[in-house]
N, C-alpha and C positions, 0 to 999 in steps of 0.2 A: 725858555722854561726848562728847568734842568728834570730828568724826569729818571728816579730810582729806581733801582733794581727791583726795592716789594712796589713800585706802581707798576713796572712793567707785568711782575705777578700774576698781580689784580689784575689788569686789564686783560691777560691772557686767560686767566680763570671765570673772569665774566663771559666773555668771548664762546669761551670752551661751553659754557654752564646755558648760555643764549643759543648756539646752534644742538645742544643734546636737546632744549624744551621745545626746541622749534623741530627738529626732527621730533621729537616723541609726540608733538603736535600733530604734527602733520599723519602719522601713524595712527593717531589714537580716530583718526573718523575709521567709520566700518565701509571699506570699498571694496567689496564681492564682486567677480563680472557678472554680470546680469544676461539672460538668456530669457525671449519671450517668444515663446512658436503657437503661433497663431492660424487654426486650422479658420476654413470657409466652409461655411455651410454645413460643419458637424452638429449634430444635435445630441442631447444630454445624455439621450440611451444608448447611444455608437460605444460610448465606452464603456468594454469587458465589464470593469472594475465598478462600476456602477449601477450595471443592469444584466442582472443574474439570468435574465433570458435574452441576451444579445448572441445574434449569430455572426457576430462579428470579434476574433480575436483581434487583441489591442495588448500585445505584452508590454511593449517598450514604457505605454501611457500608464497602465498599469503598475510595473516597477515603480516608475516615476511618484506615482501616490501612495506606493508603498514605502519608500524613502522621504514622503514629505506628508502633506498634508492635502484632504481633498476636501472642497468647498460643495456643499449640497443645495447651497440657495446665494449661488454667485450668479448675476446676469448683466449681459451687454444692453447699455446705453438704447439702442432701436435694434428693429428684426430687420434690419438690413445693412450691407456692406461697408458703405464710406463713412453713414453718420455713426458707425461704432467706435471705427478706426479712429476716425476726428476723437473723439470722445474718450479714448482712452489715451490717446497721446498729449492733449490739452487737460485731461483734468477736469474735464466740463460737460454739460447736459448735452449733446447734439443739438437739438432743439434749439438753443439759444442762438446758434447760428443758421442751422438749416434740416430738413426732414430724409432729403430726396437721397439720390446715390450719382455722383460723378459720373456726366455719360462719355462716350467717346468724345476725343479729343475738348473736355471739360476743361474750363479754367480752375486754378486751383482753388480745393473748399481752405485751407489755411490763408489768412493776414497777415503779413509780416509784422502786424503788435502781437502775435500768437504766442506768445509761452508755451514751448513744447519741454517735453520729457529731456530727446534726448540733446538738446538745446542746453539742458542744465546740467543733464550728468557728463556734457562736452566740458561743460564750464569748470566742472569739477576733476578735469582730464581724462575722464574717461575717452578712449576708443569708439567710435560709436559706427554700424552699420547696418542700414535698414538691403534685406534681397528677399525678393519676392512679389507680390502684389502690391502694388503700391493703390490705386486706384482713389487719389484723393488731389489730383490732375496736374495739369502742368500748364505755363503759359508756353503755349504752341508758335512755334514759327510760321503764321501764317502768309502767304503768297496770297492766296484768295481768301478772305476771312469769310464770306460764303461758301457752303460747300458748292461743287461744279456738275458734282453727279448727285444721281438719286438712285435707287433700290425701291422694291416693293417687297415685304415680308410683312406677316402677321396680319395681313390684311390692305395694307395702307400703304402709303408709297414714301418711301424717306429721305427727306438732302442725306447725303453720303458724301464726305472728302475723298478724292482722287489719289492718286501719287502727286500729281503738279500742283497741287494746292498748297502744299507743305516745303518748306526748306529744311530737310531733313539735315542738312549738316551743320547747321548753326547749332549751339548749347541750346540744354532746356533748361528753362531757370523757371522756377516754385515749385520744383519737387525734392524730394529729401534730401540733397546738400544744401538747401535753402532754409529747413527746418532744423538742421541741428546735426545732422548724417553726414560722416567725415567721408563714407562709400556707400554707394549702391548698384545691384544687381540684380533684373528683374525683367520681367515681361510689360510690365503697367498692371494687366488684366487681361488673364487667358482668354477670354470671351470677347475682348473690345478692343478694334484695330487700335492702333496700327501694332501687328503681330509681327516683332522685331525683339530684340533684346536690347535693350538700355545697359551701359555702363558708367554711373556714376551722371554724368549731364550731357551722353553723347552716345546715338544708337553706332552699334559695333558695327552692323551694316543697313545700310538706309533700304527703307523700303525701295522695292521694285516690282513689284507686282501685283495684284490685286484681288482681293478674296470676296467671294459669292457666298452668300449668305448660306450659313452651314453644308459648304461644298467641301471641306477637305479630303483629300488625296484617301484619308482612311476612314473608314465609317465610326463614332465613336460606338462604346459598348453598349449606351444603354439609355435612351430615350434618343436626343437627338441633340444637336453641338451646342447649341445656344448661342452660337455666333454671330455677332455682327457683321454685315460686311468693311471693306474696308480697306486700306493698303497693308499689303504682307510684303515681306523679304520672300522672293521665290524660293520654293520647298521648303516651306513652312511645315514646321510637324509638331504639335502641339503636342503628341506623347515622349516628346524629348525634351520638354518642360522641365516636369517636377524632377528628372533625374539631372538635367544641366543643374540645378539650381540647388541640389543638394549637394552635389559637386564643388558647387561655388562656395558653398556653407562652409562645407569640411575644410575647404583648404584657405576661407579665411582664419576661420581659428586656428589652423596651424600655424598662420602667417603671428599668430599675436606673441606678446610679452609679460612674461610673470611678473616685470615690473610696474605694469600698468593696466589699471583696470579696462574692462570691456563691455560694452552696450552693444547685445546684437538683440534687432527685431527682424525674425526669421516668419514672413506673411506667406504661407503657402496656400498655391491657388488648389490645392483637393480639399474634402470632396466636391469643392464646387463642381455645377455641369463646364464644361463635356465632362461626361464621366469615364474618363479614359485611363485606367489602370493600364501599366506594362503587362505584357505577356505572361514575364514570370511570377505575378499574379493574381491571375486569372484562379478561380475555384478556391481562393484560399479562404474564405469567408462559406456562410448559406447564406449570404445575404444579396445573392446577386454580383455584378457589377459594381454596384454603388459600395457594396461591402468590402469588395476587392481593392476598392480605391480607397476605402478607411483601413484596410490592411496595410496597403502599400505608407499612407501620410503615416500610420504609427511606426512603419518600417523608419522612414526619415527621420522623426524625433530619437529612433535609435542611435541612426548613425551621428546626430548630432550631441549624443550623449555619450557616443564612444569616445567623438573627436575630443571631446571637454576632456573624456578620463586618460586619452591614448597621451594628450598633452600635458597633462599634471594640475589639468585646471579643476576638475570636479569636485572637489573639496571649498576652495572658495569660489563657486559660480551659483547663483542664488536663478536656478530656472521655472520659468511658468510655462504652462501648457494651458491655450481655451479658442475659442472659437468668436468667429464675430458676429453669429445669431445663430437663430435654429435650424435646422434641417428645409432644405426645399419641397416644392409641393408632390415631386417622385414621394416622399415617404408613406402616402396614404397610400398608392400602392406596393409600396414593396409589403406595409406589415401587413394587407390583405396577401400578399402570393408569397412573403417569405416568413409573415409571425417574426418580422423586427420591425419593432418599434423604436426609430430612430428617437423621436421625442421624450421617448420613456413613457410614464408615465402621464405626461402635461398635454392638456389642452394645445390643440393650435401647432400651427409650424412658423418660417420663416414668414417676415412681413405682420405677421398677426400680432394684438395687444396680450390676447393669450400666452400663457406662464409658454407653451412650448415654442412660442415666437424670440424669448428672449434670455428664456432660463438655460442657461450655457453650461458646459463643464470646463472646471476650473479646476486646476492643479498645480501644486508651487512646492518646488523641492529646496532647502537652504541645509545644507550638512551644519550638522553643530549650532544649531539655532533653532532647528522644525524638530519636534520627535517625529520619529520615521512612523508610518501610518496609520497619522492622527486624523478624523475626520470632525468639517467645522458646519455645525449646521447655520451659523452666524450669516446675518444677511449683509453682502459685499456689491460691488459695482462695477465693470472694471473702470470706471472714473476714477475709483478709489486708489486703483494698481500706482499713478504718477504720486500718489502722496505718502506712499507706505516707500513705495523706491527711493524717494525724496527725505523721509524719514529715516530709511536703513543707513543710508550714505550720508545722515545728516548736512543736505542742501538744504539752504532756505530758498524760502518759494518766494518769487514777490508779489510784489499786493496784485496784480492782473492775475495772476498764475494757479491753474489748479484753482477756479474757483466754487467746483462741487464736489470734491476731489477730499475724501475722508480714508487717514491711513488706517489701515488693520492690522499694525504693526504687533500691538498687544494680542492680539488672535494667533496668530502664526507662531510666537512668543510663549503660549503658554501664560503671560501674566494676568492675573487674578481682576486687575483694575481694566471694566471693558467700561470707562465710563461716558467716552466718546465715540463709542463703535456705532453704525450706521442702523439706524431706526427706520428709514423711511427712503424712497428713490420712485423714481418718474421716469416713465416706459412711455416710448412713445416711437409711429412709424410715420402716420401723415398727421397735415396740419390740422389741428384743436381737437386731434382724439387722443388722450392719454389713460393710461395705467398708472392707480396713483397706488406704491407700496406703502402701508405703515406698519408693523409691527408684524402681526399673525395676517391681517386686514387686507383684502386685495380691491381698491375701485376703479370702474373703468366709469365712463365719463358718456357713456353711448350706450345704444341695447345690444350690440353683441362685440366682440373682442375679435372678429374674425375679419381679414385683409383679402387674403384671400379664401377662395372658396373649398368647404371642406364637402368631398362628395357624401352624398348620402347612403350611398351605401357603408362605405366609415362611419357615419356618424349609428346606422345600426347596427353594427358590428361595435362600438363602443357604449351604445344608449347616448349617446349625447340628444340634449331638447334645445330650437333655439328659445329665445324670453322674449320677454312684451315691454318690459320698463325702460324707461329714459333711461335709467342706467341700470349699474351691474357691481354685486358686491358678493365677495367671497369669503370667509374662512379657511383660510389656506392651509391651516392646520389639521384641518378634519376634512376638509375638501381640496386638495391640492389640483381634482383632474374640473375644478369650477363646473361641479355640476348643479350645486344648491345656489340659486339667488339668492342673496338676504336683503337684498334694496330695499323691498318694502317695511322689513323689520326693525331695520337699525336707522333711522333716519339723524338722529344725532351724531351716527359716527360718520356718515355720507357728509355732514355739515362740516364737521371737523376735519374730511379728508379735502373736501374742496376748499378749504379758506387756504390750507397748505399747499395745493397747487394753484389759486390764485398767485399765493405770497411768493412762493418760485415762479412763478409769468412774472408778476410785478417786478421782481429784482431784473427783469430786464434782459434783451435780445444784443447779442453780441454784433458789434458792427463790420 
């Protein structure tokens, strides 16, 4: 076939015309790095920016909401640890798969049918690395799958794994390189052996020693360690945590490429207990110890907002700031001896069905997309966080994927059309007790909203009464600190809120 000079043309101006669309293509999705630092155990009043009588300065967190937008009725999935995390990186109720929290040496709460987050923005090339708290387990090398030793603490006496029960030098496989994490860097869980550092699916050095139940070398600052015991790596120091690990933060994003986008999940274990603030400190809060370590974790989000700016990335990195429940049970004393009220205003702490067991602070900065400090009083989840990410980066979700998971893309956005914005969500910490949101509308399912126990002396210091009725309904709009029942008044909308949380049971328990 003889083939002319204008074919040759054509074919080179097709050619030419086929790789500009397919480059303008490939340009035209929105791929911002993504940045999400995830405090433990912060509660909605720790931040400055939020609670006009906080003894706790928070600049870094505060910028941060002054540059973006802050969420006033954003809340985590359950008032406890793992089933949030699950929860936010799946897209889905916790519940549907489990209540509880990954104990030591826990199998993992993820399935390999999971649909995770950063699974899909991997898929979409991003970069992706989870450093920090992982605590959503691993499957363990076990040598004895019984433990060999036992412990007595809290009362009771506990199987405890040894050093020799474990093969510490084999990989670990089902933790975040198995979900989607191209790296990770982390402790597992400051409070639960084995107290080592993980790198990626291989501790940097194996345990060899053994830790006694809140025995360590330094006394923490303020209640007591919360430790497990367990296998340690000898000289084990838990106040060289949160600065190793900020360290590791920084000089991953240094490590990165303005050609490629990036997914970092930065799970830092403060203020969870031990409440162990560094030296330098100490006194920078009135809020105690505990204040000192909400100093220091907004200290961190700084440095990870320099590394973004010091590298040229802050302009396209789309970063969130929240927590994965409320505050611990320390807060009833501290706002009797320091007048902070880490909960803020809300009923309840961590664990509880109460607004201050779940109601989180939530902050999302996006240059050139957020007007800079805008506040959303829109009701969000972080369920919702994998389908708004998912939305910005235009990935499709598939059909397993992100099945509670509503974006609030238009919120953040500024656009007019909120006609799919989140009406309703489901709070829950143990089995068959929930918190059902719909609108203004708060039901719990039980006579009190309380997990754990709120001392009485708090509760007269705030007036709190407990109630007498099968359940418990609020107006969140005139009553935010749920001190007015309305159960007995509104019986149609108690009927209406329960057919909704059947209809969400019904659709079914994840396998």
């Amino acid at each position: 076939m003889k083939i002319t000079t204008t074919c040759i043309v054509a074919i080179f101006i097709l050619h030419l015309y086929n790789s500009t669309y397919a480059q303008k293509n490939s340009q035209s999705k929105t791929r911002p790095n993504i940045v999400i630092i995830y405090a433990d155990d912060m509660g909605y009043g720790d931040l400055n920016c939020q609670n006009p009588n906080s003894k706790i300065p928070t600049p870094n967190i505060d910028q941060l909401a002054t540059e973006g937008m802050r969420f006033t009725d954003a809340h985590s999935s359950s008032a406890i640890c793992s089933p949030s995390r699950f929860a936010m990186l799946t897209g889905q109720y916790h519940w549907r798969r489990t209540h509880g929290i990954v104990k030591s040496f826990g199998d993992p709460l993820f399935k390999d049918t999971d649909v995770t987050l950063p699974q899909l923005l991997k898929s979409e090339g991003y970069e992706t690395a989870a450093i920090g708290k992982w605590h959503l387990g691993w499957n363990w090398n076990f040598i004895n799958k019984e433990p060999s030793g036992e412990r007595t603490y809290w009362g009771r006496t506990h199987k405890t794994y040894l050093v020799e029960d474990i093969n510490w030098e084999a990989p670990l496989k089902g933790g975040p390189l198995d979900r989607g994490f191209d790296y990770y860097f982390g402790d597992g869980t400051i409070n639960f052996p084995p107290y080592a550092w993980v790198e990626n699916d291989k501790f940097v050095k194996a345990p060899n020693d053994f830790f006694e139940f809140n025995q360590f070398e330094r006394e923490a600052k303020e209640i007591d360690w919360d430790s497990r015991p367990g296998p340690k790596v000898a000289g084990w120091n838990p106040y060289t945590v949160l600065p190793t690990l900020t360290k590791k933060t920084v000089a991953w994003i240094d490590e990165q490429k303005k050609d490629k986008p990036f997914f970092l999940y930065l799970a830092l274990p403060s203020p969870h207990a031990p409440i162990i603030p560094n030296d330098e400190f100490d006194g920078t809060s009135q809020a105690g110890a505990y204040g000192d370590f909400v100093v220091q974790t907004d200290w961190v989000a700084g440095q990870v907002l320099k590394a973004l700016k010091r590298n040229g990335f802050d302009e396209n990195t789309l970063v969130i700031f929240s927590s994965d429940n409320g505050p611990e049970k320390f807060a009833y004393e501290r706002a009797e001896k320091f007048d902070h009220y880490s909960m803020g205003d809300f009923r309840g702490l961590k664990r509880d069905l109460w607004e201050g067991g779940h109601h989180i602070p939530f902050v999302i900065k996006w240059p050139n997309h957020i007007n800079p400090g805008t506040v959303s009083d829109d009701l969000i989840s972080q369920i919702d966080v994998m389908a708004t990410l998912l939305d910005i980066t235009e990935t499709k979700i598939p059909e397993k994927g992100a099945i509670d998971s509503q974006s609030f893309l238009p919120i953040i956005t500024g656009e007019s059309n909120h006609k799919h914005k989140r009406t309703a969500t489901i709070h829950n910490t143990n089995p068959g007790r929930y918190a059902v949101r719909m609108g203004k509308w708060l039901y719990i399912n039980y006579t009190t909203g309380s997990v754990g126990r709120m001392p009485e002396s708090f509760k007269k210091l705030r007036g709190y009464t407990d109630f007498t009725t099968e359940g418990l309904l609020f107006d969140l709009e005139k009553d935010p600190e749920q001190r007015i029942n309305l159960f007995e008044t509104y019986p149609e909308k108690i009927k209406e809120m329960e057919a909704y949380l059947q209809q969400e049971l019904d659709r079914g328990y994840l396998n």
